[in-house]
C-alpha positions in Angstrom: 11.8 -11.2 7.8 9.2 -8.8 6.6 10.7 -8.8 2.8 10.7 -12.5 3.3 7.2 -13.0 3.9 6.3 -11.1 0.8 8.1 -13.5 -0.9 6.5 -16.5 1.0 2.6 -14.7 -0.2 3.8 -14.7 -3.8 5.2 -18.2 -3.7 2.1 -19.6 -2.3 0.0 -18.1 -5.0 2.3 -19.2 -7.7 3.0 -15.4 -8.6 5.9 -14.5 -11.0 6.6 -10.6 -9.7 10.0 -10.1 -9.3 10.6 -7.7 -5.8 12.9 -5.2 -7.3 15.3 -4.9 -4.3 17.8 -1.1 -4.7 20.8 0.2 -2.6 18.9 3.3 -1.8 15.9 3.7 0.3 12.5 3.9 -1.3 11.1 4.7 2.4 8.8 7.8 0.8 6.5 8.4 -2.3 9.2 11.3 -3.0 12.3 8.6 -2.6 10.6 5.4 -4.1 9.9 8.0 -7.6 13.0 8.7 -7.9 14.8 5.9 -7.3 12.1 3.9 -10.1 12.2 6.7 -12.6 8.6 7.3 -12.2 5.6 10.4 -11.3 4.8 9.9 -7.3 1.6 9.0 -8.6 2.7 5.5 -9.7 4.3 4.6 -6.3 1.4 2.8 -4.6 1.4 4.1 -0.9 0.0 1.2 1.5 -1.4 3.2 4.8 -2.9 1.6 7.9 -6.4 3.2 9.9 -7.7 1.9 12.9 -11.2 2.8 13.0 -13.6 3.8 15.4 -15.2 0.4 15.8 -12.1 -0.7 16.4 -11.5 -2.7 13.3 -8.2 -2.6 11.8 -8.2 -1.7 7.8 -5.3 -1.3 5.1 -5.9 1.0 2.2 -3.6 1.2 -1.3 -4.0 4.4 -2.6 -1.3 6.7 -5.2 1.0 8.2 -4.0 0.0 11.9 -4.8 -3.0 11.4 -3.4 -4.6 12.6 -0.1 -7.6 11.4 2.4 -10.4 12.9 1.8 -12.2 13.7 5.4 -15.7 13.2 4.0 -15.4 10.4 1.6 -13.0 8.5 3.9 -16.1 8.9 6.5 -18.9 8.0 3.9 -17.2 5.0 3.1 -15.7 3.7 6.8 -17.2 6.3 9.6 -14.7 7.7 11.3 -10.9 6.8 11.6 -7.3 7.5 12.1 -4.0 6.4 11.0 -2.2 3.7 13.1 1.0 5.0 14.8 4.1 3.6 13.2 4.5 1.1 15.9 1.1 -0.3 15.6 1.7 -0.6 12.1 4.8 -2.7 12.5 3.0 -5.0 14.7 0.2 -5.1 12.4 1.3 -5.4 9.3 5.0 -7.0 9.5 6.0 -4.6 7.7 8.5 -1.5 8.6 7.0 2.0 7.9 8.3 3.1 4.8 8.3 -0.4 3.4 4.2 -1.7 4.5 2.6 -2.9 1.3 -0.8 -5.3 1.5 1.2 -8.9 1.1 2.6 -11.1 3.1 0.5 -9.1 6.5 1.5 -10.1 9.9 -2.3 -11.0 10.6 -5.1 -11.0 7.7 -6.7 -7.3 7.5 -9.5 -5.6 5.2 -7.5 -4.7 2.1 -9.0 -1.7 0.0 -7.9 0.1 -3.0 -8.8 3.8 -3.7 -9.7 4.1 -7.0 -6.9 6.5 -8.3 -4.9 3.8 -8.5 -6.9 3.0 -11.8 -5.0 6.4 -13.4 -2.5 3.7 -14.2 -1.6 0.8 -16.1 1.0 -0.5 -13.7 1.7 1.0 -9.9 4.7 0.2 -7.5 3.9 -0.9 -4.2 6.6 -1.4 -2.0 7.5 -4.9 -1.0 7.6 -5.2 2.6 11.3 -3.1 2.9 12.3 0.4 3.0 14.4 -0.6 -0.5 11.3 -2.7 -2.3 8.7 -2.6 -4.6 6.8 -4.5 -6.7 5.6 -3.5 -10.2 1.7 -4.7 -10.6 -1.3 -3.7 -12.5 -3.7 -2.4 -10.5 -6.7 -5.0 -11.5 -3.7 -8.0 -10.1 -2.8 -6.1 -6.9 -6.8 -5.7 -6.3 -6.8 -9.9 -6.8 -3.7 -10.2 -5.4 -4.8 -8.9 -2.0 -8.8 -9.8 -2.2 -8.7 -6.1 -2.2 -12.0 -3.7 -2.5 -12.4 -0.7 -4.6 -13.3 2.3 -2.7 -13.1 6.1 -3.4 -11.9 8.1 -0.1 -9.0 10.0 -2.2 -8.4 13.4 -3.5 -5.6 14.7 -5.9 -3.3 16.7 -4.6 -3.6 20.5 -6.2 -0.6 22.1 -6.8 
C-alpha cells in the first residue's frame, strides 16, 4: 500500500522516476549504501518530529548527518522525533522505508541543506526495499519542500 501510493504521487505529477525496488532491505542509511553502491551520505534519510506546538513536521536530511540541538531549535523551537508508530500513522510509510511522497496526510516538508553536497540523493520510496534516485533541487519541488540548516556532519 505504502510503496503504492508513492507511485500514485509520481503519477499524478507526471514524474518519470523509476522506484528501484531490491531483494534486500534498504531499512537503514548503513543497509540502503550498500545495497546502492553508494557513501551513506547519498542515502536521503526522511525523519519525522512532532514539535512542541504540536505541529507535525517531516525533514530530508543525508544520511551521515546528525540533528543539531541548537540549530534544530533556532529554526523550529523545540521538538522530538515521532515514535515509529506515530510515524506509520503519519506518514504511510513503514519506518525504514518513510520518504516525503505519497504521505498519509499532507505535512511540512523540509530539506537540510547537506543534501546539497550532492548531485543526486536516494530517498527511499515508501518500502524497507525502495528508493528513488533524485536531484536534490527536484525532491525540494517534488515535495514543496523548504531549505533549512538544522544538521551537522558526523566526525569520525
Amino acid at each position: 500500500m505504502s510503496l503504492q501510493s508513492v507511485r500514485d504521487f509520481f503519477s499524478a505529477r507526471n514524474l518519470d522516476l523509476p522506484i528501484i525496488e531490491l531483494a534486500v532491505s534498504t531499512a537503514t542509511v548503513a543497509l540502503a549504501a550498500e545495497a546502492h553502491g553508494v557513501e551513506p551520505g547519498r542515502i536521503a534519510k526522511t525523519l519525522s518530529f512532532r514539535l512542541a506546538d504540536g505541529r507535525v513536521i517531516i525533514l530530508v536530511a543525508r544520511g551521515d548527518a546528525r540533528i543539531d540541538n541548537r540549530k534544530f531549535r533556532a529554526a523550529f523551537g523545540k521538538g522530538k522525533m515521532s515514535p515509529p508508530e506515530e510515524v506509520v500513522e503519519l506518514t504511510g510509510h513503514p519506518v525504514g522505508g518513510v520518504c516525503p511522497f505519497g504521505l498519509a496526510q499532507a505535512l511540512p516538508i523540509f530539506l537540510d541543506r547537506s543534501l546539497q553536497d550532492f548531485d543526486e540523493v536516494l530517498p527511499a520510496a515508501g518500502a524497507i526495499h525502495t528508493a528513488v534516485r533524485i536531484s536534490p533541487a527536484q525532491l525540494l519541488a517534488v515535495t514543496d519542500g523548504q531549505w533549512v540548516d538544522v544538521c551537522q556532519l558526523r566526525v569520525g
